[in-house]
C-alpha positions as a Markdown table, in Angstrom:
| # | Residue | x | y | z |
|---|---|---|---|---|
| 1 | Unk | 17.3 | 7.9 | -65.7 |
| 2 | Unk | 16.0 | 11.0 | -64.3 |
| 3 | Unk | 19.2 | 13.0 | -65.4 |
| 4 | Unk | 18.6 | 11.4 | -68.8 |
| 5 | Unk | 14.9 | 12.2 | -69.2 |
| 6 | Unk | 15.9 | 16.2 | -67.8 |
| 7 | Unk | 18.4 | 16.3 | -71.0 |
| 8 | Unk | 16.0 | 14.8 | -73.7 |
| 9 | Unk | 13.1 | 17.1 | -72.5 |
| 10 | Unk | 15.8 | 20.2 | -72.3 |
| 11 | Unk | 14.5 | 20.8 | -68.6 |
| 12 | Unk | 16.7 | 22.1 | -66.3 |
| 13 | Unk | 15.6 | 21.2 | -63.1 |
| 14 | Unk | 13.2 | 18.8 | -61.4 |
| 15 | Unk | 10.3 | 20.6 | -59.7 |
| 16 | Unk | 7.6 | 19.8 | -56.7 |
| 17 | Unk | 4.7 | 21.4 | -56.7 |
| 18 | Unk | 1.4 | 21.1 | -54.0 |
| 19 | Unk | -1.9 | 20.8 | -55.0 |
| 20 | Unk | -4.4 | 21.2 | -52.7 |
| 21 | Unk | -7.6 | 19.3 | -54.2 |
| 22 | Unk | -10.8 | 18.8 | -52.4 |
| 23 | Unk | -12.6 | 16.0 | -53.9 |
| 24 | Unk | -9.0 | 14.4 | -54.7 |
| 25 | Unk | -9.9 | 11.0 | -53.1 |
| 26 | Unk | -6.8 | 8.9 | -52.1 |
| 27 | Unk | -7.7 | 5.8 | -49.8 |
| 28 | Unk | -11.2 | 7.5 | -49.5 |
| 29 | Unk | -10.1 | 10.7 | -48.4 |
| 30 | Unk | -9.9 | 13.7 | -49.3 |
| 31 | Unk | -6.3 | 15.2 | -49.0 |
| 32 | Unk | -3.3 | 17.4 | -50.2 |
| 33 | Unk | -1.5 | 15.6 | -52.9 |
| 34 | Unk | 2.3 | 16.6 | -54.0 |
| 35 | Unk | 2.9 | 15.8 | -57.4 |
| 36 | Unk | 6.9 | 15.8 | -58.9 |
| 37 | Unk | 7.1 | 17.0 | -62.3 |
| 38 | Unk | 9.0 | 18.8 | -64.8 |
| 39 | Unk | 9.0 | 22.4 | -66.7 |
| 40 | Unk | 8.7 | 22.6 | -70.2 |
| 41 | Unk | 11.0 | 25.4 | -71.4 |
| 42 | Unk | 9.4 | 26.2 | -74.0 |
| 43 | Unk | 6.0 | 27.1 | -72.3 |
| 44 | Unk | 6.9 | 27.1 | -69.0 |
| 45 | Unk | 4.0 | 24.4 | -67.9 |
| 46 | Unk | 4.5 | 21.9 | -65.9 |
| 47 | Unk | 5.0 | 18.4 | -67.4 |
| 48 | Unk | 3.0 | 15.6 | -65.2 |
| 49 | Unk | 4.7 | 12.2 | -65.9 |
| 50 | Unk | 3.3 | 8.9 | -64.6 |
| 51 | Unk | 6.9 | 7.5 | -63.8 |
| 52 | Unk | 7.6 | 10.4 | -61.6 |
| 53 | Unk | 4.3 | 10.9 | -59.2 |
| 54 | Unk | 4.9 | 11.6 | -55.5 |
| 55 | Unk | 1.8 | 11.0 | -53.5 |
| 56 | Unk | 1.9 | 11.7 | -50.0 |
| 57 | Unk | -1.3 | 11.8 | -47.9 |
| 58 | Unk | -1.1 | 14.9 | -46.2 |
| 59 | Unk | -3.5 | 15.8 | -43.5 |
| 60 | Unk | -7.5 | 15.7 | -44.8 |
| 61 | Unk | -8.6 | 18.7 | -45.6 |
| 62 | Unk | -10.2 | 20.8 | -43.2 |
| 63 | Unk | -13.5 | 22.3 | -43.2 |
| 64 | Unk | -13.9 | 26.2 | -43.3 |
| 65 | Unk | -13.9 | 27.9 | -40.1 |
| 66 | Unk | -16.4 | 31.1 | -39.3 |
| 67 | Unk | -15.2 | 32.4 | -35.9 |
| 68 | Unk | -17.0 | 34.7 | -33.7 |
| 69 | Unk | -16.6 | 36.7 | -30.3 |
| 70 | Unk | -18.6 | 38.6 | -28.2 |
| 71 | Unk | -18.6 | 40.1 | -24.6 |
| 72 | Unk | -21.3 | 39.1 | -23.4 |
| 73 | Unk | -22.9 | 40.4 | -19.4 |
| 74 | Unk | -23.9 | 37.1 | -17.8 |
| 75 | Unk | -27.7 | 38.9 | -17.7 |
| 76 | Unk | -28.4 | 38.2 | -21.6 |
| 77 | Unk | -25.8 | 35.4 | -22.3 |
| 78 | Unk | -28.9 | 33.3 | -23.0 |
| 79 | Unk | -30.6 | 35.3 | -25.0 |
| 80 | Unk | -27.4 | 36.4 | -27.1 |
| 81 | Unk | -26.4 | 32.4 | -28.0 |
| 82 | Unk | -30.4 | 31.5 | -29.0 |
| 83 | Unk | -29.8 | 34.8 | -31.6 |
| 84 | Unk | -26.4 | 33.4 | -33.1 |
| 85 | Unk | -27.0 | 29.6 | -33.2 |
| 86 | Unk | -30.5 | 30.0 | -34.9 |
| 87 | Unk | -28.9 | 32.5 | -37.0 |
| 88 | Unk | -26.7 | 30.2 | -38.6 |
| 89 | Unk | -29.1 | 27.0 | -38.3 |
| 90 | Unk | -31.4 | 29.5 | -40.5 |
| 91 | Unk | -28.4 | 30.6 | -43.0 |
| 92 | Unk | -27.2 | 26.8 | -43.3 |
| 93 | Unk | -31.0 | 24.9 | -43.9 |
| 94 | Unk | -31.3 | 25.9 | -47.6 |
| 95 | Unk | -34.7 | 25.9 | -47.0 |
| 96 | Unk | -38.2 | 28.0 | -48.9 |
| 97 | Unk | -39.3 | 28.3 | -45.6 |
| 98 | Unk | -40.2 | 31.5 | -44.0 |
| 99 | Unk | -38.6 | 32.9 | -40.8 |
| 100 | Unk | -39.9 | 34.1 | -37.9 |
| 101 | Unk | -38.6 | 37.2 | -36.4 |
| 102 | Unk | -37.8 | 37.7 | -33.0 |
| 103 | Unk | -37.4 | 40.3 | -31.1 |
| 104 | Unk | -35.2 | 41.3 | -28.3 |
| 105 | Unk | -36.5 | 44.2 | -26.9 |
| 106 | Unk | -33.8 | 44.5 | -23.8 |
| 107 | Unk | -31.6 | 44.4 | -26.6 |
| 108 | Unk | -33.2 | 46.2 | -29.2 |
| 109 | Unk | -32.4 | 43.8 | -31.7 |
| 110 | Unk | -34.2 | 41.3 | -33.9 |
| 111 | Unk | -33.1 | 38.7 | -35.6 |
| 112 | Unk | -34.4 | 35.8 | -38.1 |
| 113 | Unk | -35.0 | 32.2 | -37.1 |
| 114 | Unk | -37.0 | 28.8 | -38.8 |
| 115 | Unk | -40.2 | 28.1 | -37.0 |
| 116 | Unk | -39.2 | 24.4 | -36.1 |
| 117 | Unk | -40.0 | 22.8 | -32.9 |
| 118 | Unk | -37.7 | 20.3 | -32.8 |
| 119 | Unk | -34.3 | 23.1 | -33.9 |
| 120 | Unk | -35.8 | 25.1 | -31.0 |
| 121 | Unk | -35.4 | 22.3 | -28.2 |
| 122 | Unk | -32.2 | 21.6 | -29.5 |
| 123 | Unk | -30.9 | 25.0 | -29.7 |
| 124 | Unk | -32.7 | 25.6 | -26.0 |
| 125 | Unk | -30.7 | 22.1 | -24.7 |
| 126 | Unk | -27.6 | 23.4 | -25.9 |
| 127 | Unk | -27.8 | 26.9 | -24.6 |
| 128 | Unk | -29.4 | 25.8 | -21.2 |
| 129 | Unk | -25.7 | 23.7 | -20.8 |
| 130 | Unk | -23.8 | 26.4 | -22.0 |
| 131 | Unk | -24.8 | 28.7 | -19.5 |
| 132 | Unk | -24.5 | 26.3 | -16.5 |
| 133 | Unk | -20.7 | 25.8 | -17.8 |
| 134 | Unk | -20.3 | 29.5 | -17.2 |
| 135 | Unk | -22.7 | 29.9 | -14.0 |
| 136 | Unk | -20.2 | 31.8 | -11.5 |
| 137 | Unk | -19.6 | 28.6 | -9.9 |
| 138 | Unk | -17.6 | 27.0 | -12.2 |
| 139 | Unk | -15.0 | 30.0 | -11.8 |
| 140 | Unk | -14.6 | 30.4 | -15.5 |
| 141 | Unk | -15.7 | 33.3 | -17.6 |
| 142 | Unk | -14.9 | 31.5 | -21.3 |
| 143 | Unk | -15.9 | 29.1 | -23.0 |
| 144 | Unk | -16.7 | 28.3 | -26.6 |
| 145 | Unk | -19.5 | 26.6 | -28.7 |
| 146 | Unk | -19.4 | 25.7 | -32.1 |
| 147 | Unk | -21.7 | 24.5 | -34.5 |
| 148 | Unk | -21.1 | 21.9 | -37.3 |
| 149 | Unk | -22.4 | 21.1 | -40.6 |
| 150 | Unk | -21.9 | 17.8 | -42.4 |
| 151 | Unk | -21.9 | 15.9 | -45.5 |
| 152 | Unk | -22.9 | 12.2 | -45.9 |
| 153 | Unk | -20.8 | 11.0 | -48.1 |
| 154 | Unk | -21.0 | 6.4 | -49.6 |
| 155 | Unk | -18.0 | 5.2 | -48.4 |
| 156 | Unk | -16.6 | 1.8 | -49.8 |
| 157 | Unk | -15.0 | -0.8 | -47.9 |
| 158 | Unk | -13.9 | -4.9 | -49.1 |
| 159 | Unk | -17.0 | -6.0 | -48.9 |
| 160 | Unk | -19.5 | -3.1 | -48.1 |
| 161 | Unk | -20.8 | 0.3 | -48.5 |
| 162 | Unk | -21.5 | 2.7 | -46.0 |
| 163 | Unk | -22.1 | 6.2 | -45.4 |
| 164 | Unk | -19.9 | 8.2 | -43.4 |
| 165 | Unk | -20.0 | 12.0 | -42.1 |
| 166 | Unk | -17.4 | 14.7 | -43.1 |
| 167 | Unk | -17.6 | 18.0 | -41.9 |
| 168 | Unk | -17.7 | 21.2 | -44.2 |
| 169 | Unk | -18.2 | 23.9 | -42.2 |
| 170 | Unk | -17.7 | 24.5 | -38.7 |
| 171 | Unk | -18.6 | 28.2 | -36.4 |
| 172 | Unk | -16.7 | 28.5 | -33.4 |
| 173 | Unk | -18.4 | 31.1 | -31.2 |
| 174 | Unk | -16.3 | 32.3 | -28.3 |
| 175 | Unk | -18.0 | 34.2 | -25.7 |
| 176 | Unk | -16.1 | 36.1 | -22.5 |
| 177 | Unk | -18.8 | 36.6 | -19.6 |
| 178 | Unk | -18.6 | 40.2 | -18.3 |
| 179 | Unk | -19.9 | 41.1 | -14.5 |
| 180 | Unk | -21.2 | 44.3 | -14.1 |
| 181 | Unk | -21.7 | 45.5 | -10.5 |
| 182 | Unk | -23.1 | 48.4 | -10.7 |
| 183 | Unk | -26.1 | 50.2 | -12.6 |
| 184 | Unk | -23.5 | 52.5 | -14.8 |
| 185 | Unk | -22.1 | 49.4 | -15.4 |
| 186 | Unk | -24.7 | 47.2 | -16.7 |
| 187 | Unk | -25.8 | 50.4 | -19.0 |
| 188 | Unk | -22.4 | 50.5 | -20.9 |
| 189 | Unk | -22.1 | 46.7 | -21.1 |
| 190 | Unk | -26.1 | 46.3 | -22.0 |
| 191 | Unk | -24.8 | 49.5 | -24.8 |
| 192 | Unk | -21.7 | 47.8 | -26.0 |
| 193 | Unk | -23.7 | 44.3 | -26.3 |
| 194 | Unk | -26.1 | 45.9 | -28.5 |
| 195 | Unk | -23.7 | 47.1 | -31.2 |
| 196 | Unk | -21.1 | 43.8 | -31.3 |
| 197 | Unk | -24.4 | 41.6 | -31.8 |
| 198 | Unk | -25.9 | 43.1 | -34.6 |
| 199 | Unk | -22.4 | 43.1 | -35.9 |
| 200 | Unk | -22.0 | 39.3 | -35.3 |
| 201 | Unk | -25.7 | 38.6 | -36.8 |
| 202 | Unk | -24.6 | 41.0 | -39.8 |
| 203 | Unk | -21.2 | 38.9 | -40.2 |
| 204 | Unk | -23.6 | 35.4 | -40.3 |
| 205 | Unk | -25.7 | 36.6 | -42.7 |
| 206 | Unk | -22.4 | 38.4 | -45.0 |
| 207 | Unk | -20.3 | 35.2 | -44.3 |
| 208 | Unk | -22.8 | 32.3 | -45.5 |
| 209 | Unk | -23.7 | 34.7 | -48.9 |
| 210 | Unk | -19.9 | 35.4 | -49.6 |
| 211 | Unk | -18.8 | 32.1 | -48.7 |
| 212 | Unk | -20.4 | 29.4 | -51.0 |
| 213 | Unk | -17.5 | 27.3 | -53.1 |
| 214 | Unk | -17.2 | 24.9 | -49.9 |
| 215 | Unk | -20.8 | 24.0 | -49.6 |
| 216 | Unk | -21.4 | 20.4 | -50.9 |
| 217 | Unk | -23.8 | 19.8 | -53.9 |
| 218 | Unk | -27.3 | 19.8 | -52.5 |
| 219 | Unk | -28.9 | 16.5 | -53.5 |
| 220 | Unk | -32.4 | 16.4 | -52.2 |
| 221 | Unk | -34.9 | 18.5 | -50.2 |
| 222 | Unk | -33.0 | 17.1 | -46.7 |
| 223 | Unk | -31.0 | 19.7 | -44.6 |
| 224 | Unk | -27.5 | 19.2 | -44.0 |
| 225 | Unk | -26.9 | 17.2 | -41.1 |
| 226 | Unk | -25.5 | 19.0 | -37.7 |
| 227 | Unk | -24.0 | 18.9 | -34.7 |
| 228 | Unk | -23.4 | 21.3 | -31.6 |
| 229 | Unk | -20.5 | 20.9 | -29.6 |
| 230 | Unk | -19.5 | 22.6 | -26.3 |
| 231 | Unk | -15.7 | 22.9 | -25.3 |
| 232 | Unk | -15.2 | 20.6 | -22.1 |
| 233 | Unk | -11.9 | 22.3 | -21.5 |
| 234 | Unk | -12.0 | 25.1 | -18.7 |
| 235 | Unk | -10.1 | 27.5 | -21.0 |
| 236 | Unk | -13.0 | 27.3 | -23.6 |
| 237 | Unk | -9.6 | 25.5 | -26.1 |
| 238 | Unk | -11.1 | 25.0 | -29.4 |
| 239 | Unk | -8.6 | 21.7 | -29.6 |
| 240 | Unk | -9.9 | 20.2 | -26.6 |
| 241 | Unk | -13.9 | 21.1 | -28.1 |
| 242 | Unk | -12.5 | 19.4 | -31.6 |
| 243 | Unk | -11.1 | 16.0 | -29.7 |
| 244 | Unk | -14.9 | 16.0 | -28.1 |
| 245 | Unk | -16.3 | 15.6 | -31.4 |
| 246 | Unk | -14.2 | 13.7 | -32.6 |
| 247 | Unk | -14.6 | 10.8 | -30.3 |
| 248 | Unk | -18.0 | 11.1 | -29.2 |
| 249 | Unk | -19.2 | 9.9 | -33.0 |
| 250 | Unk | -22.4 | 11.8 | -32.8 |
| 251 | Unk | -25.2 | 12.2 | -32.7 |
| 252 | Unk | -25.5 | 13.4 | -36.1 |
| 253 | Unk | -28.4 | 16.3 | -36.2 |
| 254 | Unk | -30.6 | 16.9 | -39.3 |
| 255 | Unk | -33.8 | 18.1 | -37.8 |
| 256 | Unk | -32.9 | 18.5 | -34.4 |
């Protein structure tokens, strides 16, 4: 039959071609679909046929990564994560509100941030743990952080209808700890800090203007929910921080 149909439509050869479609939704999900199909000689388009549809359910697609890196002297790790994470939590609110700015005058750098009580505690939590996985110690000088931005989506079973969360967006910040010993030391490393932060706080700010298809459709005044994950893993693996979310379910942040 399918030899048959080839010779009636004049097409030489069956073709298979990938499409990669985000709101495609196949089970519920959103996937990579491969559809068979056939050339039309005449215009060279491909001809879709019913009879002939190959649907595999690849893997779900996956939500844009922003990745960062810094060397970062153990002295101002703290300091450098509050500028990054409330750098992208104030890129990714979509919010009238205005920023404060704050200063970091060992640094000499400033950077913008929401004046929100609740973001700040969460922020200070996170950042607080992050440092105690790095605290000389735990004999590791890596580790990574990422922060995640989600979509509630209704989700329909049999009898029904839920919401779910699917992630859209996630920054994966990887920071090396540096130890200076001396004074010479600490000058160059306090020196080269300065420049590759306001060239990672430059890169947020480029990064969420350039990069806007992905964003979901903004439905009401409420800011995406979020979630801020530290790797567990004692080489800072980005696979191992990814299972963690994964199977710890949450919490989902909106405010906080």
């Amino acid at each position: 039959m399918l030899q048959s149909l080839q010779k009636k439509m004049d097409c030489p050869l069956e073709v298979e071609t990938k499409v990669k479609a985000s709101r495609v939704g196949i089970l519920g999900r959103a996937c990579d679909i491969n559809l068979r199909c056939f050339v039309d000689p005449s215009s060279g388009s491909p001809v879709f046929s019913p009879l002939f549809w190959i649907i595999h359910i690849m893997a779900p697609i996956s939500p844009v990564v922003m990745p960062l890196e810094l060397v970062v002297d153990r002295y101002y790790l703290a300091a450098v994560m509050k500028a990054l994470l409330h750098s992208i939590l104030f890129h990714r609110r979509f919010t009238s509100e205005r920023p404060m700015e704050i200063d970091l005058d060992a640094l000499n750098v400033t950077y913008a941030r929401l004046e929100d009580p609740e973001l700040e505690r969460a922020v200070d939590e996170k950042v607080r743990m992050f440092d105690k996985a790095l605290e000389p110690l735990s004999g590791r000088n890596k580790g990574q952080i990422a922060v995640m931005f989600f979509e509630r989506r209704a989700k329909k079973s049999w009898f029904t209808k839920t919401e779910e969360e699917v992630c859209w967006e996630q920054w994966v910040i990887t920071i090396t700890i540096r130890e200076s010993r001396t004074e010479r030391e600490h000058i160059d490393a306090r020196r080269a800090l300065q420049k590759d932060l306001v060239t990672a706080l430059t890169s947020i700010s480029q990064m969420t203007n350039e990069q806007k298809d992905h964003i979901p459709p903004i439905v009401n005044n409420d800011p995406f929910p979020f979630q801020i994950v530290i790797s567990s893993n004692s080489d800072g693996s980005w696979t191992s921080m990814f299972k963690q979310m994964i199977t710890s379910g949450g919490p989902w942040l909106s405010a906080t």
